[in-house]
PyMOL CGO cylinders between C-alpha atoms (Angstrom):
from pymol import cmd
from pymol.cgo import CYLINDER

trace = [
    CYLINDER, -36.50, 43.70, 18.96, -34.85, 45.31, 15.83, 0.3, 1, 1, 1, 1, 1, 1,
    CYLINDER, -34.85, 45.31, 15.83, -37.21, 48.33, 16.25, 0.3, 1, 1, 1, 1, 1, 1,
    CYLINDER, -37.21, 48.33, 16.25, -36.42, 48.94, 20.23, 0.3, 1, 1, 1, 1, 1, 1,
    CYLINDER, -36.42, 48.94, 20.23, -32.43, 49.19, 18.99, 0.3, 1, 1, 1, 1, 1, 1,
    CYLINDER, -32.43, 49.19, 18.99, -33.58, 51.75, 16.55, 0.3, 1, 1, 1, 1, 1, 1,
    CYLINDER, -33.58, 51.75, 16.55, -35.02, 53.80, 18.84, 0.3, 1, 1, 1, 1, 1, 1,
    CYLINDER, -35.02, 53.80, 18.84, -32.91, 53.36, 21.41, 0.3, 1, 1, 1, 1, 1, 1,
    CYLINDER, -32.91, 53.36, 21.41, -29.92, 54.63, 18.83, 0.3, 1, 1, 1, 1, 1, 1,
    CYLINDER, -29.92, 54.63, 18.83, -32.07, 57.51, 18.14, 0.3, 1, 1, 1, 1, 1, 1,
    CYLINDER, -32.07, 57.51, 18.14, -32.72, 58.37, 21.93, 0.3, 1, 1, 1, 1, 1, 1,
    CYLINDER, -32.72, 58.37, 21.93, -28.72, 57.74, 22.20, 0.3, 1, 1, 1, 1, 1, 1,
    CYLINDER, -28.72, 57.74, 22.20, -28.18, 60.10, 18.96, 0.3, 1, 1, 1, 1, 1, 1,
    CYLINDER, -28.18, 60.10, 18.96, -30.00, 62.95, 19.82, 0.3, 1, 1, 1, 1, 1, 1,
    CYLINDER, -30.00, 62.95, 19.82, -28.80, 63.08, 23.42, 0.3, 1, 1, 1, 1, 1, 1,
    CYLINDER, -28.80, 63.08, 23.42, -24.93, 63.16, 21.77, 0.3, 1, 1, 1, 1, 1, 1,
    CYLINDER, -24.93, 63.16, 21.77, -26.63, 65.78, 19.51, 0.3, 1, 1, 1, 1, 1, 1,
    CYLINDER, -26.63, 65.78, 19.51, -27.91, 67.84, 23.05, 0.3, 1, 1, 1, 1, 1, 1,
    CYLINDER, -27.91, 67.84, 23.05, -24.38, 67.55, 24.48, 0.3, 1, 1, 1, 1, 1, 1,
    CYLINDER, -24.38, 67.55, 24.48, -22.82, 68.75, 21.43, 0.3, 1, 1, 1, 1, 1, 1,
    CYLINDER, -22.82, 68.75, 21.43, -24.87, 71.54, 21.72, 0.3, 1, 1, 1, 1, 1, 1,
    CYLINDER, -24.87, 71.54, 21.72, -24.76, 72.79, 25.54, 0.3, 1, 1, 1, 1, 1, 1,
    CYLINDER, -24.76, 72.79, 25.54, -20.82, 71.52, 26.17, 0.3, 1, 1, 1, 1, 1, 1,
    CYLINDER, -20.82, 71.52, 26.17, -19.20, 74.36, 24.45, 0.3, 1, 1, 1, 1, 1, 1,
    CYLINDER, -19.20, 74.36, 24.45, -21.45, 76.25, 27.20, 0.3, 1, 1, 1, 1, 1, 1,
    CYLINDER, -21.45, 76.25, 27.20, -19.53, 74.88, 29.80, 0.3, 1, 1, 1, 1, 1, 1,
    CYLINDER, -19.53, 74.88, 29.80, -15.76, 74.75, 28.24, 0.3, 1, 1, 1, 1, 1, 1,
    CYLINDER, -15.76, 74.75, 28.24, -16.09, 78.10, 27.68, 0.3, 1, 1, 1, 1, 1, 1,
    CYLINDER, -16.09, 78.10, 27.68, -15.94, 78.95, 31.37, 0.3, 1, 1, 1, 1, 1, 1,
    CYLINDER, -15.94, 78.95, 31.37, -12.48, 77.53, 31.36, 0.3, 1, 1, 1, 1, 1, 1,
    CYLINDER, -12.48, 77.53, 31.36, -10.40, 80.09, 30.30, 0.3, 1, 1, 1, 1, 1, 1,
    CYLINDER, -10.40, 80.09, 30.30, -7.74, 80.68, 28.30, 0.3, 1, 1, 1, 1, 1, 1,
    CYLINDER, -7.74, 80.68, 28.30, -8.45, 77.39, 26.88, 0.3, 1, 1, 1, 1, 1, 1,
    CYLINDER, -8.45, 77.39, 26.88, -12.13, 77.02, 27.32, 0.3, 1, 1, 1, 1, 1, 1,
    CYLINDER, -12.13, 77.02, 27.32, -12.68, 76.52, 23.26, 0.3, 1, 1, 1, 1, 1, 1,
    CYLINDER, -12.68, 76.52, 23.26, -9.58, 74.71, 22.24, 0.3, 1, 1, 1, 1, 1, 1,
    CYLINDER, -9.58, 74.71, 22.24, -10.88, 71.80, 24.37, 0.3, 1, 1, 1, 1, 1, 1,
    CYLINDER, -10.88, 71.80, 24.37, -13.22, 70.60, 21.57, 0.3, 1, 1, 1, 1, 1, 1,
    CYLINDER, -13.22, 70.60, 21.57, -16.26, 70.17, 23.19, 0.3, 1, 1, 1, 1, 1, 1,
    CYLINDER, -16.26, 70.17, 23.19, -18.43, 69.34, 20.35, 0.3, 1, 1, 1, 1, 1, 1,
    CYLINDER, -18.43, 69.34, 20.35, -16.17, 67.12, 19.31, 0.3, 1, 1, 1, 1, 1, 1,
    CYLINDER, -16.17, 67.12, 19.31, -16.48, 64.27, 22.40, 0.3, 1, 1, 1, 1, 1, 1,
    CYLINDER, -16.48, 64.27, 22.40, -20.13, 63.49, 21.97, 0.3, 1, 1, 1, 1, 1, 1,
    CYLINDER, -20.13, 63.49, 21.97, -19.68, 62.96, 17.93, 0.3, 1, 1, 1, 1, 1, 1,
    CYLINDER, -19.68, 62.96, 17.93, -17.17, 61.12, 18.42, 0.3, 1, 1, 1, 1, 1, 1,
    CYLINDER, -17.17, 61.12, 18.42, -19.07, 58.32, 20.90, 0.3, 1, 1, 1, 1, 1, 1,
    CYLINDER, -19.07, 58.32, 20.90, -22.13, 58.73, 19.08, 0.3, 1, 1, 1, 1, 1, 1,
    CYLINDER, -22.13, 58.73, 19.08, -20.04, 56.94, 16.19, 0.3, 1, 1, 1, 1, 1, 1,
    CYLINDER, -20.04, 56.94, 16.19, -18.47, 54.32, 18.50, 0.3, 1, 1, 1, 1, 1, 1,
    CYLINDER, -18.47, 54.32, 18.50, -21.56, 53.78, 20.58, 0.3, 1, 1, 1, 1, 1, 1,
    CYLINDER, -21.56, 53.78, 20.58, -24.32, 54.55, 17.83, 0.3, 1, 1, 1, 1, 1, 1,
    CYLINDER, -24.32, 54.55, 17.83, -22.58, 53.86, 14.87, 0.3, 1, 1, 1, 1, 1, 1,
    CYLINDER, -22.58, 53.86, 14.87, -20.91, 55.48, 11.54, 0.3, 1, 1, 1, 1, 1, 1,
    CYLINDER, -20.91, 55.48, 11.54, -24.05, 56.68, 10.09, 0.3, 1, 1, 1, 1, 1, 1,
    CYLINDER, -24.05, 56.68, 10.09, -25.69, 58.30, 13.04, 0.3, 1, 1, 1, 1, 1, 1,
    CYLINDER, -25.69, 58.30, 13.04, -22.22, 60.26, 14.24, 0.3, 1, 1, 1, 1, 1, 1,
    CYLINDER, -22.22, 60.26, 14.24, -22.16, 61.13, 10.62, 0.3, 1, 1, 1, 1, 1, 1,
    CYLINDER, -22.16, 61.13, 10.62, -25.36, 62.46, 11.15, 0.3, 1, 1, 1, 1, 1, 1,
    CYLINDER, -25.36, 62.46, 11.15, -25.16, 64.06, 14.58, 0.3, 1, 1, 1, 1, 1, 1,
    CYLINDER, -25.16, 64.06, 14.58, -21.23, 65.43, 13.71, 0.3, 1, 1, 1, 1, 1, 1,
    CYLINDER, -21.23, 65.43, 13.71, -22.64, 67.32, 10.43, 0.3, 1, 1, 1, 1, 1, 1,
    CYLINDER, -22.64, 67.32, 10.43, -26.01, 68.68, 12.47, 0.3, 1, 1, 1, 1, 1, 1,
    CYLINDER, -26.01, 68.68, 12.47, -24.29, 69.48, 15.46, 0.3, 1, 1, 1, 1, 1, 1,
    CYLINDER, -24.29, 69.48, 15.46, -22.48, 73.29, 14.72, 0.3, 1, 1, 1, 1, 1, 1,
    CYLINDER, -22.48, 73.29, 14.72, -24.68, 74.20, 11.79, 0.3, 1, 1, 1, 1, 1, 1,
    CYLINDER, -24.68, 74.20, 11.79, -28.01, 73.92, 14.52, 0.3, 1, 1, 1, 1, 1, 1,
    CYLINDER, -28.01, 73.92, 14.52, -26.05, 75.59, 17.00, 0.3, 1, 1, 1, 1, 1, 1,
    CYLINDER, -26.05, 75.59, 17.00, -24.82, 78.20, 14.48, 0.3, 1, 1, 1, 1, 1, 1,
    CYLINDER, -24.82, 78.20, 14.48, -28.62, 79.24, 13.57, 0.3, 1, 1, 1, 1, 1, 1,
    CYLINDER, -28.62, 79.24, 13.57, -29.77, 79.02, 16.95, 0.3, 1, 1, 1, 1, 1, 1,
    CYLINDER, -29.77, 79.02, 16.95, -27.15, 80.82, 19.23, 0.3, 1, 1, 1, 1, 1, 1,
    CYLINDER, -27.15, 80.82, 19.23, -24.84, 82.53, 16.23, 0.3, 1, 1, 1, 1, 1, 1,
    CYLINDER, -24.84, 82.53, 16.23, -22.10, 80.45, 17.62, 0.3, 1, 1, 1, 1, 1, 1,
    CYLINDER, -22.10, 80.45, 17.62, -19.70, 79.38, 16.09, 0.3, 1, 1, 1, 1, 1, 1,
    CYLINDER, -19.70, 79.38, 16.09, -20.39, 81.71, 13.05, 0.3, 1, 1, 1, 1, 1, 1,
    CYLINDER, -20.39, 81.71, 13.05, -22.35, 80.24, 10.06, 0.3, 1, 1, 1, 1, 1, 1,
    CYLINDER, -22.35, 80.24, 10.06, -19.35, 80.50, 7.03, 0.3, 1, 1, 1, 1, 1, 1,
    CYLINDER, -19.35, 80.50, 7.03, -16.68, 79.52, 7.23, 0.3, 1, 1, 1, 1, 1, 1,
    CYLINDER, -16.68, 79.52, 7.23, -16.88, 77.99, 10.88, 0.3, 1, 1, 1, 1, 1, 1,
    CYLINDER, -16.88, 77.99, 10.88, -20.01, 75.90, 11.41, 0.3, 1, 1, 1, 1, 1, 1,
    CYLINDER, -20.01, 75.90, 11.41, -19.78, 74.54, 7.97, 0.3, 1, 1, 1, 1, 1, 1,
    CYLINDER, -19.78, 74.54, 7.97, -16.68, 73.73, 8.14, 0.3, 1, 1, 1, 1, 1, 1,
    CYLINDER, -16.68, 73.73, 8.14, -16.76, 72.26, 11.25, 0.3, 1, 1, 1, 1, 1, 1,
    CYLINDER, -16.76, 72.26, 11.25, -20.46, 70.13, 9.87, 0.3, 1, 1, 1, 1, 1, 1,
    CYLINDER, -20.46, 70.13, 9.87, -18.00, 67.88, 7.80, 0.3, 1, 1, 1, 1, 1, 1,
    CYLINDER, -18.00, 67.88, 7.80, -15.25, 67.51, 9.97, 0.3, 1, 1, 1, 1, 1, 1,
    CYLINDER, -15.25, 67.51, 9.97, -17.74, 66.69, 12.93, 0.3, 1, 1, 1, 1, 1, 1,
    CYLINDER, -17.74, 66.69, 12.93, -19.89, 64.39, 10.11, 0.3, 1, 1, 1, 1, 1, 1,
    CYLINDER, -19.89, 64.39, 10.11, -16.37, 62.49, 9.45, 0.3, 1, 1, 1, 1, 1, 1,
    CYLINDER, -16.37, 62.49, 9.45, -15.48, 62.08, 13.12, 0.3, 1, 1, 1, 1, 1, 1,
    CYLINDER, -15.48, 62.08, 13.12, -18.75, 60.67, 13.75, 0.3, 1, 1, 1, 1, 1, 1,
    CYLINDER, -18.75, 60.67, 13.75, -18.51, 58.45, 10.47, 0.3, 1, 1, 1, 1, 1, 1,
    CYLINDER, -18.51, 58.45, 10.47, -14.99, 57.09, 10.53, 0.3, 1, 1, 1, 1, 1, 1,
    CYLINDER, -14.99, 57.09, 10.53, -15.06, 56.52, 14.47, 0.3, 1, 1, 1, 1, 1, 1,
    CYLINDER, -15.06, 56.52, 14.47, -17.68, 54.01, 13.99, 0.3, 1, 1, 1, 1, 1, 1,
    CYLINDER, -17.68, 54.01, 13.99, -16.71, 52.73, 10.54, 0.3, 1, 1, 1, 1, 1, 1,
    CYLINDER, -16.71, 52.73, 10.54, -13.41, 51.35, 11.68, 0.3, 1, 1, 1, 1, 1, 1,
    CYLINDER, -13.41, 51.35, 11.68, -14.81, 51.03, 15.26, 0.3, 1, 1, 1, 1, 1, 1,
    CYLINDER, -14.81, 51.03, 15.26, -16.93, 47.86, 14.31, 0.3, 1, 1, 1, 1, 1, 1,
    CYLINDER, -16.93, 47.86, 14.31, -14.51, 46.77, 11.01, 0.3, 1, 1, 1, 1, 1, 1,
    CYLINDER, -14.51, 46.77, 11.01, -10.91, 46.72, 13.19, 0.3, 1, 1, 1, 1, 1, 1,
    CYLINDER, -10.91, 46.72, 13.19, -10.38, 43.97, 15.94, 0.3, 1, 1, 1, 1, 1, 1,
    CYLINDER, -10.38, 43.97, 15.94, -12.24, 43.93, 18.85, 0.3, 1, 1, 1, 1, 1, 1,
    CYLINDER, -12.24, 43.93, 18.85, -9.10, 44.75, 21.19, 0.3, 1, 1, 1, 1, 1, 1,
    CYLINDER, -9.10, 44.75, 21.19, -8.77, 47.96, 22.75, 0.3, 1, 1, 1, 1, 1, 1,
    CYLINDER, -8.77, 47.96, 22.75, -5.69, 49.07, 20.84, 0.3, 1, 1, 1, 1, 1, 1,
    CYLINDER, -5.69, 49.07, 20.84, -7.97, 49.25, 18.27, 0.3, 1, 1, 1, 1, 1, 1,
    CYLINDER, -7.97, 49.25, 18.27, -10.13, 51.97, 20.14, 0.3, 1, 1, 1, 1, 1, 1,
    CYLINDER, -10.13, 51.97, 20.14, -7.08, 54.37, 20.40, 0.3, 1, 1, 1, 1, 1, 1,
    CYLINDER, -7.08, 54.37, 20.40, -6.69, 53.32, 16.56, 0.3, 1, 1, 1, 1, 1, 1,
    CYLINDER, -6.69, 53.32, 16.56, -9.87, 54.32, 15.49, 0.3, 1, 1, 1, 1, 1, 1,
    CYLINDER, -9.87, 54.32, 15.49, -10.41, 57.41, 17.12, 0.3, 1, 1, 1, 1, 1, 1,
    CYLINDER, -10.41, 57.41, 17.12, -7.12, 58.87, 15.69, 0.3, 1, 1, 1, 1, 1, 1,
    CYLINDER, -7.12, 58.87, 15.69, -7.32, 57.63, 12.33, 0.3, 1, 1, 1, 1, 1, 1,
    CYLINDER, -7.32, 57.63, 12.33, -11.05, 59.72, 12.80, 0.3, 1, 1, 1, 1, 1, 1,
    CYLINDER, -11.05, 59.72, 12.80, -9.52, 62.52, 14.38, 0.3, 1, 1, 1, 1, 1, 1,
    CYLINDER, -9.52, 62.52, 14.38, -6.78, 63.20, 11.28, 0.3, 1, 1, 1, 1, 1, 1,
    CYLINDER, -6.78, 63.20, 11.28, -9.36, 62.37, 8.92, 0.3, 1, 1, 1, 1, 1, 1,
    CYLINDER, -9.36, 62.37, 8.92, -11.67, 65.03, 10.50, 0.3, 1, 1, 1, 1, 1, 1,
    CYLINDER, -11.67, 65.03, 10.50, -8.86, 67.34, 10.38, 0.3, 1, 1, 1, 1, 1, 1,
    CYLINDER, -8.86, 67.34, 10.38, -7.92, 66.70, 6.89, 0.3, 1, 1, 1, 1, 1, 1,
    CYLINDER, -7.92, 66.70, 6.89, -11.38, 67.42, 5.78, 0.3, 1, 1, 1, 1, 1, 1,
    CYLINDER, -11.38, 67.42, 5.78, -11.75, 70.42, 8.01, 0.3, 1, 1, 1, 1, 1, 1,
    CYLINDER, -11.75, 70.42, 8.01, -8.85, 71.59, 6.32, 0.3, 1, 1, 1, 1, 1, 1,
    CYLINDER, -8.85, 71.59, 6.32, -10.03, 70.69, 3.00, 0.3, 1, 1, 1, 1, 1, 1,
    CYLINDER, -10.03, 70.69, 3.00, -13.29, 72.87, 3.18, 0.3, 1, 1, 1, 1, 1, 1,
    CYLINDER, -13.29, 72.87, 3.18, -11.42, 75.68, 4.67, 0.3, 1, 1, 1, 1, 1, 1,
    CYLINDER, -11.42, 75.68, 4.67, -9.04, 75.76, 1.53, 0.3, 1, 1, 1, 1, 1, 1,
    CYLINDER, -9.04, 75.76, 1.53, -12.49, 75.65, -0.88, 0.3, 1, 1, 1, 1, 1, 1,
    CYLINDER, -12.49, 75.65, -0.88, -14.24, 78.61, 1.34, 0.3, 1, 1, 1, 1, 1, 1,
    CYLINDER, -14.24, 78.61, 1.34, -11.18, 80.68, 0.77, 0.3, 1, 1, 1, 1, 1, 1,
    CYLINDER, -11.18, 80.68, 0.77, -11.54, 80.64, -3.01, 0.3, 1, 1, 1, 1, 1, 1,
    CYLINDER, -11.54, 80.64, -3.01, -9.03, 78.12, -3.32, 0.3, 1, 1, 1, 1, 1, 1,
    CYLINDER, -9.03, 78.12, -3.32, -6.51, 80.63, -2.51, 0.3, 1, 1, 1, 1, 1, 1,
    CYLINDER, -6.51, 80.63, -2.51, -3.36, 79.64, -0.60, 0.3, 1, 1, 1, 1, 1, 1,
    CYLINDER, -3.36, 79.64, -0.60, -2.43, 83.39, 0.63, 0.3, 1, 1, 1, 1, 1, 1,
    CYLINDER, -2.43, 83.39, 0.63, -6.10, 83.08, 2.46, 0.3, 1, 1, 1, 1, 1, 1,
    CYLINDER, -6.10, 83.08, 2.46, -6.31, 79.74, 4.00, 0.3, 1, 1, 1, 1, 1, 1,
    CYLINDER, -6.31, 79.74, 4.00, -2.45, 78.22, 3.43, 0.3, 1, 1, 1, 1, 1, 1,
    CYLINDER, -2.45, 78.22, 3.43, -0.25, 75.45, 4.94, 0.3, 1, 1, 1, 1, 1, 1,
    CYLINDER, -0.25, 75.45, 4.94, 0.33, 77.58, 8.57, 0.3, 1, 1, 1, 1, 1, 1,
    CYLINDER, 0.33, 77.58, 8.57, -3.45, 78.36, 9.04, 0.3, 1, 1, 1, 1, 1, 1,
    CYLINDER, -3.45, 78.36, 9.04, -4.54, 74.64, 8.54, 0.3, 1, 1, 1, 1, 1, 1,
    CYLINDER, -4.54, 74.64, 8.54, -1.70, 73.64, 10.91, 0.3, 1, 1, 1, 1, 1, 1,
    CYLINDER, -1.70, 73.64, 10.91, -2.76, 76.19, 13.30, 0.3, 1, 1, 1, 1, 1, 1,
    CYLINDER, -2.76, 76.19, 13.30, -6.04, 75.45, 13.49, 0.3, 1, 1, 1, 1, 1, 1,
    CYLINDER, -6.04, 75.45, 13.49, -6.05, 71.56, 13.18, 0.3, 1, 1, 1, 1, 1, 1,
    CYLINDER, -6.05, 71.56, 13.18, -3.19, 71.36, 15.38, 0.3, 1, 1, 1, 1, 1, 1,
    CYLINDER, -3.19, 71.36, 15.38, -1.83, 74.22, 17.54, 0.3, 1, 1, 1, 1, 1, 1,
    CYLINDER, -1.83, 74.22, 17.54, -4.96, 75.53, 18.58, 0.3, 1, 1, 1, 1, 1, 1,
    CYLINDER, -4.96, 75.53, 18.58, -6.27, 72.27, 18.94, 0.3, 1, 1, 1, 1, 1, 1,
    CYLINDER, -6.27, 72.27, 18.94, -3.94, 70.39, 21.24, 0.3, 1, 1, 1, 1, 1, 1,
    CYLINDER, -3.94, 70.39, 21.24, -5.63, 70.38, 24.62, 0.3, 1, 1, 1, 1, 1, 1,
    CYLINDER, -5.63, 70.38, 24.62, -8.86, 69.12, 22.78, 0.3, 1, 1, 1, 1, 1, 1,
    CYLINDER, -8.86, 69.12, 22.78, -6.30, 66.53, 21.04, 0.3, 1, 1, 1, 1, 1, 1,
    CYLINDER, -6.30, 66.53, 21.04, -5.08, 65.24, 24.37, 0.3, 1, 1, 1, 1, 1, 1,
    CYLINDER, -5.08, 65.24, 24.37, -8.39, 65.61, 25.96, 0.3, 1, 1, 1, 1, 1, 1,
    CYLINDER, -8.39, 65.61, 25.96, -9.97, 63.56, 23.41, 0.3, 1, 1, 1, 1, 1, 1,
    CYLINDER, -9.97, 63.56, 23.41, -7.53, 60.80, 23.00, 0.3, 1, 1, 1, 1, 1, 1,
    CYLINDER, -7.53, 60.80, 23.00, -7.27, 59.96, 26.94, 0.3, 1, 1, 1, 1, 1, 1,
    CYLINDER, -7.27, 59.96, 26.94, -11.20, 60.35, 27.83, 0.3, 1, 1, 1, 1, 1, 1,
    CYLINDER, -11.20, 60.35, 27.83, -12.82, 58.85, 24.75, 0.3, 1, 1, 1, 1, 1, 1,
    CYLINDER, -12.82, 58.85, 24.75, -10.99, 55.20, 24.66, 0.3, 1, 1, 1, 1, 1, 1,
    CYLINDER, -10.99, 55.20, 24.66, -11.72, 55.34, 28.54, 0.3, 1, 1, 1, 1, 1, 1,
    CYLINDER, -11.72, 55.34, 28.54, -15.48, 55.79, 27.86, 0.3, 1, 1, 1, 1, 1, 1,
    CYLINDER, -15.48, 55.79, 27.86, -15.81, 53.30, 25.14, 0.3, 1, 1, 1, 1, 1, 1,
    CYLINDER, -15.81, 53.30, 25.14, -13.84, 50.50, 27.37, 0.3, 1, 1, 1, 1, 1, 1,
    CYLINDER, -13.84, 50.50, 27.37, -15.30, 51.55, 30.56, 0.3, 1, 1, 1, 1, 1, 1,
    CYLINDER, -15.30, 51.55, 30.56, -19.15, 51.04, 28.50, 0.3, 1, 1, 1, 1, 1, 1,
    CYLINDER, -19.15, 51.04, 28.50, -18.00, 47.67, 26.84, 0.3, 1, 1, 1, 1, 1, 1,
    CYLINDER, -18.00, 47.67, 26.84, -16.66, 46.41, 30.35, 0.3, 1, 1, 1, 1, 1, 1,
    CYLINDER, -16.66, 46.41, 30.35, -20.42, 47.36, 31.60, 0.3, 1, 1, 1, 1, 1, 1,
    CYLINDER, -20.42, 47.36, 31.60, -22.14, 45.53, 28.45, 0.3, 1, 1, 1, 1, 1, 1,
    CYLINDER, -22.14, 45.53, 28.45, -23.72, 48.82, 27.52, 0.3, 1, 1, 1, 1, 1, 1,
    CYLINDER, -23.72, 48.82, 27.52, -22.37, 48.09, 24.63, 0.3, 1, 1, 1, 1, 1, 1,
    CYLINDER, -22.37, 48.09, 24.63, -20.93, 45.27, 22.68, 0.3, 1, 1, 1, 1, 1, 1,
    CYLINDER, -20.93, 45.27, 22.68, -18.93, 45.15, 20.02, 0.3, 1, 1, 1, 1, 1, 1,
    CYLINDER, -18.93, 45.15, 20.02, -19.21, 41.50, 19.19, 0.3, 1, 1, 1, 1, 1, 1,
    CYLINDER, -19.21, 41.50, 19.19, -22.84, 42.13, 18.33, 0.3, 1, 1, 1, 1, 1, 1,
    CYLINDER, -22.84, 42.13, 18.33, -22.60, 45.35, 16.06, 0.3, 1, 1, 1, 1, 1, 1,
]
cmd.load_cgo(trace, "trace")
């Protein structure tokens, strides 16, 4: 039995990993705001709930570097690696605190945006470090404007569809949180 879940969470990870890849396909036909939706974002995100910390770690930090050396988008430095450890910390803090906190769904909402700022703080982080640790390059306003500003329908996006998937797949039994 223990080897069916295994490769059932690897089926599971690498289609999060194949929606990660071909959704920012798809937002980008939404214009003006076709790329501040996120879209590789959602799928880490439930991989970690659904799959667990270790796998969304995996899938988040895979995700934009594979789909930087494949299609050139986003671009390799500073984008895609950035991006490779905020994605890898979504994907590992979402299903961290998914299976440690409470199994109530306030807890969902609390997971996912505990992930989210963590993400962001890390995205943030890297930035700062490709820029030669130099605040004129990568300061204060362009973190903000890029975690936040630019960010905000993905934000909202995210925080009303992804509880809403989780709850809708625990009320189904896909999965269950009592036996994670």
């Amino acid at each position: 039995m223990k080897k069916h879940n295994h490769l059932v969470t690897l089926a599971l990870s690498a289609m999060f990993l194949a929606l990660a890849f071909v959704l920012p396909f798809l937002t980008g036909q939404i214009q003006p705001i076709g790329n501040m939706l996120c879209p590789m974002h959602i799928p880490v995100i439930l991989c970690g709930f659904i799959c667990g910390g270790p796998w969304g770690m995996a899938v988040g930090f895979i995700a934009p570097l594979l789909r930087s050396v494949i299609l050139g988008m986003p671009p390799i430095y500073p984008v895609a690696f950035a991006m490779a450890f905020e994605l890898a910390a979504y994907g590992l803090i979402s299903g961290i605190l998914y299976r440690i906190f409470p199994k109530k769904k306030g807890y969902i909402y609390c997971s996912l945006i505990i992930s989210m700022l963590v993400g962001r703080l890390i995205w943030g982080i890297v930035q700062f470090a490709c820029a030669g640790l130099d605040a004129t390059k990568f300061g204060f306003a362009a973190f903000f404007a890029g975690a936040v500003t630019n960010a905000i329908p993905g934000i909202i996006l995210q925080i009303i569809l992804i509880p809403v998937i989780v709850i809708l797949l625990e009320k189904t039994r896909l999965i269950n949180r009592k036996k994670l």
